[in-house]
N, C-alpha and C positions, 0 to 999 in steps of 0.2 A: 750700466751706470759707468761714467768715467771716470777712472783715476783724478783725484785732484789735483795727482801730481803731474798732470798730462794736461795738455791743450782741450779747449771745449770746441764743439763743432761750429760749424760757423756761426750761426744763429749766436752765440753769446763769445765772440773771440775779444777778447782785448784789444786795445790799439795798437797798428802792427808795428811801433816802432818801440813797443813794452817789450825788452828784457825778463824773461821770468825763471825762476828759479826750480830747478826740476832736484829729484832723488832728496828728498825732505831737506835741500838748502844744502845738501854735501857741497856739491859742484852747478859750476852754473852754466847753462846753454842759452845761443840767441835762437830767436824766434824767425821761422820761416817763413817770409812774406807769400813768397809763388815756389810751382812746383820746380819752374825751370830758371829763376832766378839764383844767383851765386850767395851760398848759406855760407857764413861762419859758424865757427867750432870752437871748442874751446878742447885742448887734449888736457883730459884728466892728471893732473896733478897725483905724485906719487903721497903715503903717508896713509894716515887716518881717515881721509876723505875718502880714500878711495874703496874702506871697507865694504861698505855696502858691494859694487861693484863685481870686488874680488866675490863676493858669497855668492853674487848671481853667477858666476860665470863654475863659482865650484860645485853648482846643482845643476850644471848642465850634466846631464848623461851623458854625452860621448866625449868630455873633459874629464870623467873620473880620475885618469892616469896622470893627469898633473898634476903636481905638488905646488904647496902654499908657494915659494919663491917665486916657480912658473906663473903663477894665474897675477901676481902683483906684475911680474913683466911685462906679462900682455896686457893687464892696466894699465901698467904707466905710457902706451903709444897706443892706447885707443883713443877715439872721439865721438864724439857725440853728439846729437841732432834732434831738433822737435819737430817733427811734422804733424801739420794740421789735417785735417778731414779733406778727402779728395785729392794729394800732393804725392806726387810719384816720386817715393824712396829710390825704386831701379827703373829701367826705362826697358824694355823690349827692344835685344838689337845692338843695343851701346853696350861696349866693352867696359866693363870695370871689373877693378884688382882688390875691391872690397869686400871684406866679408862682415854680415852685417847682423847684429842682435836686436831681437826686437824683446826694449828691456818693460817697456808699457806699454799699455795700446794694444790695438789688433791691424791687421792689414791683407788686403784681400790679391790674393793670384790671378793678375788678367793674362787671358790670351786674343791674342788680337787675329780675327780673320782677314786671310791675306786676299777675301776677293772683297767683299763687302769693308772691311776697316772696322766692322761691330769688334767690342773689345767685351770677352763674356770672363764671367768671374770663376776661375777653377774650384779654389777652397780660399779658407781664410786662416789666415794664420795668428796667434797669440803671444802672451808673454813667452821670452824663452827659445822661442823659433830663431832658425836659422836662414837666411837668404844670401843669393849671391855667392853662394857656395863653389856653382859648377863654373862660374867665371872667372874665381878666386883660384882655383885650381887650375888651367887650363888657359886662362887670361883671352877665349872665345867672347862673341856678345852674348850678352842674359838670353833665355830663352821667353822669357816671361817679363812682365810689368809686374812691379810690387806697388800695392795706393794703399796711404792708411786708412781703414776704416772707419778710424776714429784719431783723437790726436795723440798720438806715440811717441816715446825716447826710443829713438835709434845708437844702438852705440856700434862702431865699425875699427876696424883694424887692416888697413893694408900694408899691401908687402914692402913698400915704401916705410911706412913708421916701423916697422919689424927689422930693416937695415938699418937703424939710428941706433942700435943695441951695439953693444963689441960684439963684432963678427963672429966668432963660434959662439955666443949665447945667443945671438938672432936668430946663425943658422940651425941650431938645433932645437930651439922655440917653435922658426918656421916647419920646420921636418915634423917635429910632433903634434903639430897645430892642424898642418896637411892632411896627416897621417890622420888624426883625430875626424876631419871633416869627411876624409872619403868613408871610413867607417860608417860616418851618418848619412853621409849619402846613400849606399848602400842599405842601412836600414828604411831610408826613404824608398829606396825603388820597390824592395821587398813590400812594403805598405801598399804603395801605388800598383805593383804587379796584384795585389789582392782585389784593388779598387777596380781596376782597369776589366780582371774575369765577374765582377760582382753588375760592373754597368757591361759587360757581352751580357752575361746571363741573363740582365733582363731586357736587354734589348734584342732576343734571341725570343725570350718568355714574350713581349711585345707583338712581335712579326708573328708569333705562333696566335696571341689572341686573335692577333687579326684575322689570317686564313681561318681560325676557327669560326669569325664570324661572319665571315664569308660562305662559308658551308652552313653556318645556321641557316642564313637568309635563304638559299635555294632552299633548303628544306619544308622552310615554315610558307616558300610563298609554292613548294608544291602540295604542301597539306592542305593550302586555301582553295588550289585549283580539286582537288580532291573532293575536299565539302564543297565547293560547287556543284561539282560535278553528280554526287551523293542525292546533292537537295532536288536535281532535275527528275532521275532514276528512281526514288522510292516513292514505294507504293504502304499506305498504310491498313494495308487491304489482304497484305501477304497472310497467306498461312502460315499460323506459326513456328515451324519445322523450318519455312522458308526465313522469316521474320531472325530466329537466330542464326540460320547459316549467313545473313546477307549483314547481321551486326559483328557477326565475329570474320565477314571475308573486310566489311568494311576495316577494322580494327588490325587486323594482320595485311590490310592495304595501306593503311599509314602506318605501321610499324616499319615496314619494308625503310623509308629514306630516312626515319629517328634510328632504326640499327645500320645502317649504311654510316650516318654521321656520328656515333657513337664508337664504333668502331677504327674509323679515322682519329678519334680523339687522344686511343692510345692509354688513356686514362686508368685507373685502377676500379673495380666492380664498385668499391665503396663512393665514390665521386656520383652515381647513379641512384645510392642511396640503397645498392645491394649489400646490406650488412646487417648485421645482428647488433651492434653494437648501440645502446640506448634502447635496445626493445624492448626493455620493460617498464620503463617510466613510458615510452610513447604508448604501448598497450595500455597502461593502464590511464593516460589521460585519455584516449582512444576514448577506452569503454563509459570511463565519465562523461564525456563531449556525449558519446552517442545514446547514453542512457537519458539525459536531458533534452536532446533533439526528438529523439524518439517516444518518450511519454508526452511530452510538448505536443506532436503530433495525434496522437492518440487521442488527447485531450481535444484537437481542436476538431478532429474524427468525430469524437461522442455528441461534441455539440450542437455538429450541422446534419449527421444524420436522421433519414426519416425516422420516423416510429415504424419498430417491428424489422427493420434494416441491420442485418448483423453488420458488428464492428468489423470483419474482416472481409473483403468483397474480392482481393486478390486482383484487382484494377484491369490490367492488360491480359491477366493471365486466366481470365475468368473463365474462358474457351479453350484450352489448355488440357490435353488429354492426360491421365496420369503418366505416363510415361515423357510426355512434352514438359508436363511440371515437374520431373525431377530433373531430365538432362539440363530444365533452366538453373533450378538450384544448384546443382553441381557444375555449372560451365560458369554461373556468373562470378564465384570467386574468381578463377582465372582472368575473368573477363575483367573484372574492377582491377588487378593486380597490374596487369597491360597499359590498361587507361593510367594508375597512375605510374607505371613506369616511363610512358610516355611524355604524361605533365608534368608532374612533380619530379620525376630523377632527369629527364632530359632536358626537355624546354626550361624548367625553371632554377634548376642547376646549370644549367650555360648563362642561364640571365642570370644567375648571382654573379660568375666572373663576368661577367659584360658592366655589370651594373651593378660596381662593388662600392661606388660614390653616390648612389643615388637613392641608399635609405633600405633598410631591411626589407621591406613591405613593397618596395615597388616590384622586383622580381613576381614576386607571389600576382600581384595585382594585374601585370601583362599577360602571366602565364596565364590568371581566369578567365580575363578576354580573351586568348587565344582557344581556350577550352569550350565560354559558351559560344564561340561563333562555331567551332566545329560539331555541336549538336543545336543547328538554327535547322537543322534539316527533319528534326523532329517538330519541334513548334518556339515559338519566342518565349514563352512563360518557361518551356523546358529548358532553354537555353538561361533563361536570367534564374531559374533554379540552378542548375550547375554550375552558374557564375557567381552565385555565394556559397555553394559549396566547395567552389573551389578554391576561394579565398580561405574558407576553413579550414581544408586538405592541407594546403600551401603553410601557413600558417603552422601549424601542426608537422608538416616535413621540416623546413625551417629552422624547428625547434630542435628536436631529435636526428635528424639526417639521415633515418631509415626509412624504407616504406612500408613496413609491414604494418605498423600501427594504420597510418593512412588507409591501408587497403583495406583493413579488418571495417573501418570505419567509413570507409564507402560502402563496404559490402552490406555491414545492417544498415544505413541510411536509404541505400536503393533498395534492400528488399522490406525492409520496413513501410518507405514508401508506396510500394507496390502492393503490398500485405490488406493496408489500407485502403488504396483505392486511389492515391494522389497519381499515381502513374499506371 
């Protein structure tokens, strides 16, 4: 909202040859028609009028050192100016011995590129702010364009009005004034030096996402050629001795280029979702999800079985020598731990920073599709099961950012599954 005591933006300006009255009617300023038109001023009037003034100038910070006498002096040979919305206060380039307060308003830092002539906005400055500093000092051209943001009282003192004083109170006005300003310049660069490592650092963090997604893409378009490759070569016919060597060579065949590209990442175990940390709420939403999935199933077991068909048929494993059904129980935790170290901590921990604008759920959602397309080499109903269990997985990593919960709950889901008779 604007000061009332300040110019409105164009849309509602007064008629430009309206005089208006700024600093609640102390003192009076003319109205700037153009940016580059010749403004009148009016220099503040010493007395009572000029209190307000004095108080803004004795809450500046790096004015603390002055005394009341001091800050009335530099009133009495300041002037002041309203600039409207879009009206360049400094110019980029041009020499001026002004130094200039911005006492309303705001007004934004262009910098002008010198191949294209595009003129981009640095920051924006407010009540209080200092400009015209380092030309003031140094009497060089501005480095920068000042435009007001909005309509602002500018109030200014050049070294010109600072010589109409008797000569040793001008010159030592001017010396402390100087003195005053390089100080804040210096606390300016100190700022901008922080600004300046905060925009490397993430344009550093930037370039780094990028390579990083660079090396996803090779990864994920050699995993596709992999399950191609998969879907040609298997046979569902294999012995079973052979059936889990050829699912855990497959599995430690695409682990190979997710640990190659996790490894470059550099990243900490926890990023991967190797951590303990949260495993007890994930465990125990785990066991709820899967005690619900799993009686669900059960239930729909009892209903479609023949008469006289026990509930348990143990699906794929039904030919399964005892010795074959335990190395399956015991290798498949490992096995489900893999899978989801693969999905959920690799593929869909990259896709969160890839795609940290694009909605919680979307990560989770790509990773599914990339997961049922990599088991389409089983069958497509097996694949669009794994693709809502994988939204589940995902879902559930997500939440807690470990995998141990996940794993536990693939683990009874696939042998559940399998217990039954659905795989």
């Amino acid at each position: 909202m604007i000061d009332p005591e300040v110019p409105p933006t164009p849309a509602a300006r007064p008629p430009a040859n309206v005089a208006r009255k700024a600093l609640s009617g102390s003192w009076q300023v003319a109205r700037v028609s153009s940016p580059k038109a010749a403004r009148t001023s009016s220099v503040l009037r010493p007395g009572a009028r000029h209190a307000d003034v004095v108080a803004f100038l004795g809450r500046q910070p790096f004015m603390a050192e002055f005394a009341h006498n001091e800050l009335q002096a530099l009133a009495s040979v300041m002037e002041s100016r309203i600039y409207h919305y879009g009206e360049n206060i400094l110019d980029e380039g041009v020499a001026c011995e002004r130094l200039c307060f911005i006492y309303r308003g705001a007004a934004d830092v262009l910098k002008c590129d010198a191949t294209t002539g595009e003129a981009f906005v640095l920051t924006r400055l407010g009540r209080g702010a200092i400009v015209g500093e380092m030309s003031f000092m140094d009497g060089e051209p501005t480095s920068a364009t000042v435009r007001a943001a909005q309509g602002c009282v500018v109030l200014f003192v050049s070294r010109t009005k600072l010589t109409n004083l008797t000569a040793e109170a001008g010159r030592l006005l001017q010396a402390k004034l100087t003195r005053a300003v390089a100080l804040a310049v210096i606390r300016r660069l100190r700022e901008l030096s922080g600004a300046h490592v905060e925009v490397m650092r993430a344009e550093l963090d930037q370039e780094k996402l990028r390579s990083e997604f660079a090396r996803f893409f090779i990864v994920t378009m050699v995993l596709f050629a992999l399950a191609s490759m998969v879907q040609k070569v298997i046979s569902q016919d294999l012995p079973p001795t052979r059936q889990m060597l050829f699912s855990w060579g497959f599995l430690l065949l695409t682990f190979a280029p997710i640990a190659w590209f996790g490894w470059r990442q550099r990243l900490p175990w926890s990023a991967w979702g190797l951590t303990t940390g949260g495993v007890g709420r994930s465990l125990l939403e785990s066991l709820g999800v899967g005690t619900v999935l799993v009686a669900t199933a059960c239930l729909v077991r009892v209903l479609q079985r023949a008469p006289g068909e026990p509930l348990l048929s143990w699906g794929s494993l039904h030919n399964y020598t005892s010795a074959e059904f335990l190395a399956f129980l015991l290798l498949y935790g490992p096995h489900s731990f893999f899978q989801e170290l693969i999905g959920r901590g690799v593929i869909q921990g990259s896709l969160q920073r890839f795609m940290g604008d694009a909605g919680r759920m979307a990560p989770v959602l790509v990773t599914s599709a990339l997961f049922g397309i990599f088991h389409l080499y089983v069958s497509l109903s097996f694949a669009a099961v794994t693709f809502a269990a994988s939204v589940l997985f995902g879902w559930l990593y997500q939440r807690h950012g470990t995998l141990i919960g996940v794993t536990a709950l693939h683990y009874a889901i696939g042998m559940a599954s399998v217990a039954i008779g659905f795989n």
